[in-house]
C-alpha positions in Angstrom: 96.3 264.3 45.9 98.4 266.7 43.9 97.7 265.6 40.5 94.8 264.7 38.7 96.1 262.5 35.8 99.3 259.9 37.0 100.8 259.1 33.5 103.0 255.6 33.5 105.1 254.7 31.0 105.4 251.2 30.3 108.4 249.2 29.7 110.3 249.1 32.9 107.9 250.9 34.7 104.8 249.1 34.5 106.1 245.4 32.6 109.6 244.4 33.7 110.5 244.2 30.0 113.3 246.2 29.6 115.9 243.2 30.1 114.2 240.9 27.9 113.7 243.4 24.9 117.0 244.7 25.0 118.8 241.8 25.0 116.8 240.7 22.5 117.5 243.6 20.5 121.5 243.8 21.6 121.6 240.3 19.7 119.2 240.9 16.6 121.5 243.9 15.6 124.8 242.2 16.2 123.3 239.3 14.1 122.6 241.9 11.1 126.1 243.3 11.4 126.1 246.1 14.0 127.5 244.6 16.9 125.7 245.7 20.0 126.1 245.1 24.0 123.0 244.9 25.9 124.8 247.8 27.9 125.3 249.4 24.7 121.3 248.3 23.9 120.1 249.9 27.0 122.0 253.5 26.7 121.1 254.4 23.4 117.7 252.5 23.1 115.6 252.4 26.2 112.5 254.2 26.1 112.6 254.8 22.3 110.2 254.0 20.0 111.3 252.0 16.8 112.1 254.6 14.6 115.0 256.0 16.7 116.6 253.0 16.5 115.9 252.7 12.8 117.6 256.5 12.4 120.3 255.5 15.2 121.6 252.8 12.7 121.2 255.0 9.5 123.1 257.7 10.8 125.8 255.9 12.1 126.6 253.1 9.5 124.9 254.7 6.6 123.2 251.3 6.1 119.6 251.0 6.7 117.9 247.5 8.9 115.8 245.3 7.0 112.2 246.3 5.9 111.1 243.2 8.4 113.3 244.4 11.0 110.6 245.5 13.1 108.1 242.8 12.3 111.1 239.9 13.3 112.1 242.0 16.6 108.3 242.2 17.8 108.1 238.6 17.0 110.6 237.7 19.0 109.8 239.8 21.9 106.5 238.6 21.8 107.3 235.6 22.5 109.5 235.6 25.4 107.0 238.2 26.9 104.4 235.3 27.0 107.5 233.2 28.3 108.9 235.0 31.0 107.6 238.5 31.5 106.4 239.9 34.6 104.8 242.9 36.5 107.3 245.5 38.1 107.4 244.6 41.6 105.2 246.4 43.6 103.0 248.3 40.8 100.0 246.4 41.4 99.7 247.7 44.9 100.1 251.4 43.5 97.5 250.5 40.8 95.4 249.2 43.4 95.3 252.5 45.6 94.6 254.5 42.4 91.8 253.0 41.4 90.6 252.8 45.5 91.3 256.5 45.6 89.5 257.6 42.3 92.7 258.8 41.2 92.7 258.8 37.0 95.5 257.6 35.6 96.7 256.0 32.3 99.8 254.6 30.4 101.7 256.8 27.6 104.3 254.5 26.2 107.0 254.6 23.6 105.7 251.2 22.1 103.1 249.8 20.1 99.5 249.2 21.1 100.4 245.9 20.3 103.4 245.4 22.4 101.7 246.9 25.0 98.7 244.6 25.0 101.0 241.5 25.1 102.9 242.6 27.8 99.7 243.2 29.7 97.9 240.5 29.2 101.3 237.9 29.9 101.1 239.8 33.4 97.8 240.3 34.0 98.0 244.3 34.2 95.4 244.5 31.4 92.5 244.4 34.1 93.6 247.9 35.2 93.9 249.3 31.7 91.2 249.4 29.2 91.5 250.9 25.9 90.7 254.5 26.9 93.7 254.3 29.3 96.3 253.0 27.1 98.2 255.5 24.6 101.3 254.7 22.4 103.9 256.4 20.0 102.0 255.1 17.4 99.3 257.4 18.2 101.2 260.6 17.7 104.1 262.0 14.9 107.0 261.9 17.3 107.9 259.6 20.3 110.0 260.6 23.2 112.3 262.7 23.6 109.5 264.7 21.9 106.3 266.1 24.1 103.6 264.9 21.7 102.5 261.6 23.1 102.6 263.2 26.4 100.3 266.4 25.3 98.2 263.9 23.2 97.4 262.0 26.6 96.4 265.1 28.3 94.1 266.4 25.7 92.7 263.2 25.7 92.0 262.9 29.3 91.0 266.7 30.2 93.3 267.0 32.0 96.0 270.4 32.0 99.4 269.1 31.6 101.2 271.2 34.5 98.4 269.3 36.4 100.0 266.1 35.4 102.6 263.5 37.0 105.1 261.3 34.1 106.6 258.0 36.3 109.7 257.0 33.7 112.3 255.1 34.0 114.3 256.7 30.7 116.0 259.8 30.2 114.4 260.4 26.9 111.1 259.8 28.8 112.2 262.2 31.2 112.8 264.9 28.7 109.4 264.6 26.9 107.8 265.2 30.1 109.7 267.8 31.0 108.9 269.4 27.5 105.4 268.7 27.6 105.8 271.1 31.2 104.8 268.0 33.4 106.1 267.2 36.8 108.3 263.8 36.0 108.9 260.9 38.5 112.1 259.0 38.0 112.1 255.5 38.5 115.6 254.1 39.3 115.8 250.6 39.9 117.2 250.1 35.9 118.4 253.7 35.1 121.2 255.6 37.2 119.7 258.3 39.1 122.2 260.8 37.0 120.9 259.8 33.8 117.1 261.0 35.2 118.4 264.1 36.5 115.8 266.2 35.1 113.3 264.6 37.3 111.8 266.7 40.2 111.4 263.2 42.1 113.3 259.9 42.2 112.6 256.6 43.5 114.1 253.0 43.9 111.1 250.4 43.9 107.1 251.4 43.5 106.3 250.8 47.3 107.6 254.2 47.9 105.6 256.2 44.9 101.8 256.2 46.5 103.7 258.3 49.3 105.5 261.0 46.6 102.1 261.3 44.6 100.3 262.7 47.8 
C-alpha cells in the first residue's frame, strides 16, 4: 500500500450523521431566531467544529447563541444518534481489510470525543477504534479548515504527513488536509464533487476506496 497512516474523518464518512445533525441544527437555529435551511445547514456547516458556527452567527447577526447552545444541540443529537444512526454503507468492509492488511489507520474528526463515541457505539464502529485511534478538534487550537488536527494525528502516530491519506466528505476537511500537505480522498455521496475539488481522488460509495488506497 501507498500510505502508511489512512486518516477518516467521521461524520458522513464513517457515521451517516450528517443528515440527522444538520437538520437538527437547521431547526435549533431557526428556533433561536436565525432562520436556517438544512441546505443552508449543510453548506456553511458540514465538517466544522462548533465554534465556526458559533463565529458564523456572530459575524453575521452580531448576536451571539446561547451559552447552552452547544450543550442543548449535543443533547439533542445524542439522542437521535442512539435513535436512528447508522454506519456509512460499506465502511465496515474497508475497516475490515485494514485491520486484515495491517494497515494503521485512525479517525481525525471535527467533533467532540464525545460525539464521536456516541455515534460509535449507536453503530457498533467502536470495536475498530480504541482510544489511541480516535482524535478530535477538541484536541487541538483550530479545527478544519485549519491543518492542526491533521498534523496533531500524524505526530501522534509516527507517521510523515506527505505519507498520509485524509478520506473527507467536506470541503473545509479537504482544505485542512491539503494544508497539512496530505494526499485527500473525496468522498461524494453527500458533497458535490465540485465542492471537493481540491481532492487528488474522488469517490461515490466506500466499496470502491480499498481499490484507490493500493
Amino acid at each position: 500500500m501507498r500510505y502508511d497512516l489512512v486518516i477518516f474523518d467521521n461524520d458522513g464518512v464513517l457515521v451517516d450523521s450528517e443528515p440527522i445533525s444538520n437538520q437538527l441544527l437547521a431547526a435549533y437555529l431557526t428556533e433561536l431566531g436565525h432562520p436556517t435551511s438544512y441546505e443552508d445547514s449543510i453548506r456553511d456547516y458540514m465538517g466544522s467544529a462548533m465554534h465556526r458556527i458559533h463565529d458564523l452567527i456572530l459575524e453575521r447577526t452580531g448576536q451571539r447563541l446561547p451559552d447552552d447552545f452547544d450543550e442543548v444541540f449535543h443533547a439533542r443529537v445524542f439522542a437521535a444518534f442512539e435513535r436512528a444512526l447508522r454506519p456509512v454503507a460499506g465502511v465496515t468492509g474497508v475497516l475490515e481489510k485494514l485491520s486484515a492488511d495491517g494497515v494503521p489507520y485512525c479517525v481525525a474528526s471535527s467533533g467532540s470525543h464525545s460525539r464521536i463515541r456516541v455515534g460509535h457505539r449507536a453503530t457498533g464502529l467502536d470495536r475498530w477504534f480504541e482510544e489511541g485511534r480516535v482524535f478530535s478538534s477538541e484536541d487541538v487550537g483550530r479545527g478544519k479548515p485549519a491543518p492542526d488536527l491533521f498534523l496533531h494525528v500524524a505526530e501522534r502516530m509516527g507517521v510523515a504527513p506527505e505519507r498520509c491519506v485524509v478520506v473527507e466528505d467536506s470541503p473545509l476537511g479537504v482544505r485542512a488536509a491539503v494544508a497539512a500537505g496530505m494526499d485527500v480522498y473525496g468522498f461524494t455521496a453527500m458533497t458535490p464533487a465540485a465542492r471537493l475539488a481540491g481532492a487528488g481522488q474522488l469517490f461515490s460509495h466506500m466499496d470502491e476506496l480499498a481499490d484507490l488506497l493500493k
